[in-house]
Structures are given as structure tokens and as C-alpha cells.
N, C-alpha and C positions, 0 to 999 in steps of 0.2 A: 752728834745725836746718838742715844745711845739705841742698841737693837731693839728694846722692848718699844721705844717709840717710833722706831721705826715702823718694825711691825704694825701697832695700832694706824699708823700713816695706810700703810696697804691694805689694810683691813677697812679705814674710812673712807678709802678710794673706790675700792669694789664695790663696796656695800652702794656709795654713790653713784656708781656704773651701771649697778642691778637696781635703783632705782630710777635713774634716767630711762634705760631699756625701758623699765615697767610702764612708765609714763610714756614714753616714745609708743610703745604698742597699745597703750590704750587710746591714744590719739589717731591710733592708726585704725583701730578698729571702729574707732564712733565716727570717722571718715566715709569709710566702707561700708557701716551701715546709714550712712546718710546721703551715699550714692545709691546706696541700693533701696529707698527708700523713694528717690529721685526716678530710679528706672521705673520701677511700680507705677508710681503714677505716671509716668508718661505710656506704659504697656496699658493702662487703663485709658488713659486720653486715646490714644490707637484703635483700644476695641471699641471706644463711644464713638468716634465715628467711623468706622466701619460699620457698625451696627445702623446708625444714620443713615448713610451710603446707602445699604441694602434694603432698608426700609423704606426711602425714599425710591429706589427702583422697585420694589415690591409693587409702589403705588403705579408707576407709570403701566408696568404689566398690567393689570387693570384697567386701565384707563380704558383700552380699544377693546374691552370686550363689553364694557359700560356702554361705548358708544353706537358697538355693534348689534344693539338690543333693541329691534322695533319700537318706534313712537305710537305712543296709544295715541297722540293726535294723528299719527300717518295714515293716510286711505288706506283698505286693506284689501289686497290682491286679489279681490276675489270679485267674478261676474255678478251682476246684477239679478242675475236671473240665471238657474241651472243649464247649463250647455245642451243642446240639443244631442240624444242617443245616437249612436253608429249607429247605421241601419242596417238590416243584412243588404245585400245585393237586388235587384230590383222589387224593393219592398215599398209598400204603399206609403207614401209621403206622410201620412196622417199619424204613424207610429211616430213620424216629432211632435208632436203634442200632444201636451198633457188630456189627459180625456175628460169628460165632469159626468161623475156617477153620483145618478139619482136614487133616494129610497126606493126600495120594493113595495108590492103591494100585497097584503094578504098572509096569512102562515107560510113561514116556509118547512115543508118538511123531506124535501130531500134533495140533494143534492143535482142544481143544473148548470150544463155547461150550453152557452148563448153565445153561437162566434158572432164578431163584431167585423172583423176584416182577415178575409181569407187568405193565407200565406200561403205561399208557392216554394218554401223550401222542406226540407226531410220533414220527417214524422217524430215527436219527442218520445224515446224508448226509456223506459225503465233503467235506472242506473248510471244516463248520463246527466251532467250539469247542464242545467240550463242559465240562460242570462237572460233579467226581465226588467221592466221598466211596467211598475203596479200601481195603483190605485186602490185602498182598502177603507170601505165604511159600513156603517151600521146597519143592515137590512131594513129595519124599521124606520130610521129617519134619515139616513142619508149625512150622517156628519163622518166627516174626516178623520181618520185615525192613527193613516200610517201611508206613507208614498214615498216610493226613491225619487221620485221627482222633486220632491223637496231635500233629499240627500244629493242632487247634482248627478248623479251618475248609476248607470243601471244597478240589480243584484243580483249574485248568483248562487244557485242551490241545487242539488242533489237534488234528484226528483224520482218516484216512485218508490224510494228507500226507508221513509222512515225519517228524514228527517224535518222533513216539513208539516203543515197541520194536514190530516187524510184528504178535506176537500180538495188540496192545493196535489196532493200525490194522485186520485184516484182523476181528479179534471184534467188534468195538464197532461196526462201521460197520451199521446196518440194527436196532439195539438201540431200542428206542421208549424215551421220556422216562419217567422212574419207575420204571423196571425195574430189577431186583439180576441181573447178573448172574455166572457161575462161570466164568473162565477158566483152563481149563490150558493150560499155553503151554511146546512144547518148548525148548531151549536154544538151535536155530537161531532163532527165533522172537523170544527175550528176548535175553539181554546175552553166551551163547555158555557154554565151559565152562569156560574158563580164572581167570572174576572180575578182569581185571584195572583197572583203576584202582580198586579196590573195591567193585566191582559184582558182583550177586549171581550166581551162576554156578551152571550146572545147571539143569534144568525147572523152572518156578515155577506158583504157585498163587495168584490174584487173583481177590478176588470186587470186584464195582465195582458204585455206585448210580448210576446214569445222572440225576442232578436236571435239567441241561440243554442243550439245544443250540441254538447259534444261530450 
């Protein structure tokens, strides 16, 4: 064989070499991206249910706090009738119940305090809280407007201060503990005559149990 054909022998060898190679690595990399193509979706199947998983626990978290939520058909916890007042210390039995106040009769034009049951404990002084169990109606006819008795449980109020209506500060103040008593109270006195923000309007009529001061 002579050298020049030689030559072209090793030259169509190589070239043959470096085409295999090419091919060999192209095979090699459409493997590789078809594994890696392969992981993808299975990193996707992974996070779907994981995502599942959590969402499905999401729901159970919930559940007991679904269940912990009163039944509108459940009876509801509460007395039939408002609980009878603490009383103070020997105080007349009649402070448990509720009172029924009748209209007045006639103008009223100023301020009267009418005890109904005489307490036997301190004197109510200007500046301390009192705790009451009230009764409030319309002087003129006697209708109903406002009563912690129908709130279940007494109420308490600064008194001689300014923050009640005058008849309730200038009546109450000198009232001993335990005591029931009848305020009529003109319309300058209470909330005026006009009623407005919905407030009672016109002379009123309060009877009030003084249980206590401090």
C-alpha cells in the first residue's frame, strides 16, 4: 500500500472515531435529558401529594372547631328567670323581688324621694359606687322602660358625681344601704323632654334597692 493511501486510511478512521464519539454523545445527552425529564415529573407527583396530604390535614384541623360551636337547636344556658340580688347582710327579703311601679298622679314638678323599705346599713356619700337593682317608668302612665331585672343582675354607678341623670345624684346621695327607694324625677332632672338619642323623655318614675356602697 503505498503512504498516500495509507494516510487517507487514518484520516478515514479518525474522522470515523470523531463521528461515533459525536453520535455516542449525542445519545448520551438525549438519555440524560430524558432522565431528567423523568425526575421532574416525579418531583411534581411528590409536591401533588404533599400538597394533598396538607390539605387533607388542613380539613381535619377544622373539624373540632366546627364541632365545638353551639347548636342553635341546644337549650341555652341561661336561667329562666333573672337570679335573685345578693343581698346586703340583714336586709329585708322583699329587695328579691322585682317591685311593680305604678304611674304617678298629677304634675310633677320637682324632685321626690318616697322610701319604700328602710335599710339598716351606711349612709350613700357622694363619690362612692353604688350597686342597684332599678325599676324605671314613665310618670304619666306607668310603662316600662328600663330595669336590671330584666338584665339578670344588679348595676353599678358613681353617684353624686356627675355621671348619672341629677334626680338619680341629688336622690340617692344620703339613701342607707338596703333601702328601696321611690324617685320621681322631673324632666329637667332626667334626660329633658325632647327624648332624643332615644332616651326617655318626660318626668320619670324609679324605684331603686340601694344593696351597696363603696
Amino acid at each position: 500500500m503505498s503512504e498516500r493511501t495509507e494516510n487517507r486510511s487514518k484520516s478515514e478512521r479518525r474522522l470515523a472515531a470523531q463521528l461515533a464519539a459525536q453520535k455516542a454523545a449525542e445519545a448520551k445527552r438525549r438519555r440524560q435529558a430524558w432522565l431528567g425529564g423523568l425526575a421532574g415529573l416525579a418531583v411534581v407527583a411528590v409536591l401533588i401529594t404533599v400538597f394533598v396530604i396538607v390539605g387533607q390535614g388542613g380539613d381535619d384541623d377544622a373539624a373540632p372547631q366546627a364541632d365545638a360551636a353551639p347548636s342553635a337547636s341546644a337549650p341555652a344556658d341561661q336561667p329562666a328567670a333573672p337570679p335573685a340580688p345578693q343581698l346586703p347582710e340583714d336586709a329585708d327579703p322583699a329587695l328579691g323581688t322585682k317591685p311593680a311601679v305604678t304611674a304617678g298622679k298629677g304634675d310633677l314638678t320637682k324632685l321626690t324621694v318616697t322610701p319604700v323599705i328602710k335599710g339598716t346599713g351606711p349612709a350613700v356619700q357622694a363619690g362612692q359606687t353604688i350597686t342597684t337593682n332599678y325599676v324605671g317608668v314613665f310618670y304619666k302612665d306607668g310603662k316600662e322602660f328600663d330595669s336590671s331585672w330584666e338584665a339578670g343582675q344588679p348595676a353599678s354607678f358613681p353617684i353624686g358625681v356627675g355621671q348619672v341623670i341629677k334626680g338619680w345624684d341629688q336622690g340617692l346621695v344620703g339613701v342607707t344601704v338596703g333601702s328601696r327607694v321611690q324617685l320621681d324625677i322631673p324632666a329637667d332632672l332626667a334626660y329633658g323632654n325632647d327624648g332624643s338619642g332615644g332616651r326617655p323623655a318626660g318626668p320619670l318614675r324609679f324605684v331603686v334597692d340601694v344593696l351597696a356602697a363603696q
